[in-house]
Each structure stands twice: as structure tokens, then as C-alpha cells.
C-alpha positions as a Markdown table, in Angstrom:
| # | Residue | x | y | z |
|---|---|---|---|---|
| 1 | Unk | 0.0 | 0.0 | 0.0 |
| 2 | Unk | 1.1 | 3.5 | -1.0 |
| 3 | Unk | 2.0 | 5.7 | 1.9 |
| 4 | Unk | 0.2 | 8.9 | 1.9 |
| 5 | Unk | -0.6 | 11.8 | 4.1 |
| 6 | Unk | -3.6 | 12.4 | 6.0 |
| 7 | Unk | -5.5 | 14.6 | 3.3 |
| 8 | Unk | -4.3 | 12.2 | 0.7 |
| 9 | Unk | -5.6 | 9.1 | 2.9 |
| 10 | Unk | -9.1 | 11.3 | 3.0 |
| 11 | Unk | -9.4 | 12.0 | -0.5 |
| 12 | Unk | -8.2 | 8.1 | -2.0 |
| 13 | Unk | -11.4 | 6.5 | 0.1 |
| 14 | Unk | -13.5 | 9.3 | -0.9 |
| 15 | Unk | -12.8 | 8.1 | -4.8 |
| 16 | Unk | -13.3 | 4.8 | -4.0 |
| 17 | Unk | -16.3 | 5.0 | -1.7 |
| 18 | Unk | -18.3 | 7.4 | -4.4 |
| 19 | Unk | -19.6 | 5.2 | -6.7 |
| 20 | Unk | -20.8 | 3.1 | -4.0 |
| 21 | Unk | -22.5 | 5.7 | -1.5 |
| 22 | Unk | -23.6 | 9.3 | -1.1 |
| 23 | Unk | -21.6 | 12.5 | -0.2 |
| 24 | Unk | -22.9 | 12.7 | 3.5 |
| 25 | Unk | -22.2 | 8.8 | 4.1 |
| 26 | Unk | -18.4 | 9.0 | 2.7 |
| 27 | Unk | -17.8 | 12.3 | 4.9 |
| 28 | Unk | -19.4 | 10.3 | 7.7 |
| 29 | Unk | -16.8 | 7.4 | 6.9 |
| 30 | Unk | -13.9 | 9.8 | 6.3 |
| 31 | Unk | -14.8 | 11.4 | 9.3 |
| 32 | Unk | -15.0 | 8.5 | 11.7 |
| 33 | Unk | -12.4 | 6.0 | 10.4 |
| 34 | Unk | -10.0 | 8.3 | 8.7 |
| 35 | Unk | -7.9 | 9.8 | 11.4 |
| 36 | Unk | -4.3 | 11.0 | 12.7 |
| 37 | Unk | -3.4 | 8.9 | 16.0 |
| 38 | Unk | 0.3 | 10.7 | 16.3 |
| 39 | Unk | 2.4 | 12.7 | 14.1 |
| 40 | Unk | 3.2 | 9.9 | 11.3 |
| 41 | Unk | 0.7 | 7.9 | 12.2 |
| 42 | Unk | -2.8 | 7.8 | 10.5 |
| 43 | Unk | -5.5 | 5.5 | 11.8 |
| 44 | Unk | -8.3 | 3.3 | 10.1 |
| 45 | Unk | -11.0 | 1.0 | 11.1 |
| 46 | Unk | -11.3 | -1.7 | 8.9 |
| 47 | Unk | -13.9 | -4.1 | 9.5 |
| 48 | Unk | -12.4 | -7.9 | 8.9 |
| 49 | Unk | -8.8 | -6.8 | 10.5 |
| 50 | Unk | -10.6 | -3.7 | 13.6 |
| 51 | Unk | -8.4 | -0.5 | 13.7 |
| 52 | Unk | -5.0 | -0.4 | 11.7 |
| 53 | Unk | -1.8 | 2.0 | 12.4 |
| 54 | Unk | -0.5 | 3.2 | 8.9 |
| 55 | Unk | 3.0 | 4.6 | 9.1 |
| 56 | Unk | 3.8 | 7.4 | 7.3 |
């Protein structure tokens, strides 16, 4: 997996959530899931694996 930066992270699962859901449901994902634990350090929920540290 590409490392990216926070903003980047945001804006790659909004393209790949949008042809699945609507505006307000991806900004609720981004929102929730999408976040930065530490400096360098970006956090996601994922569902099969529960919350994941990516290292930038």
C-alpha cells in the first residue's frame, strides 16, 4: 500500500467509496475512520482486520 498523508488518505477512500454511497455517508466514513493517532501515524477501522496504524 502507497504511503500517503492524512489529506491524501481522506481524498483516495473518498474516490473509491463514491460510486458506491452518497456525499454525506463518505464524509461520515472519512470522518469516523480516517484519522491521525500521532504525528506519522494515520489510523483506520477496517472491518475484517478492527483498527489499523498506517506509518507514514
Amino acid at each position: 500500500m502507497k504511503m500517503m498523508a492524512l489529506e491524501e488518505a481522506k481524498e483516495y477512500t473518498r474516490q473509491k467509496l463514491a460510486p458506491y454511497y452518497s456525499n454525506e455517508r463518505i464524509e461520515n466514513v472519512v470522518k469516523q475512520y480516517v484519522s491521525v493517532v500521532r504525528p506519522g501515524v494515520v489510523l483506520v477501522e477496517n472491518k475484517n482486520v478492527g483498527l489499523m496504524e498506517l506509518y507514514l
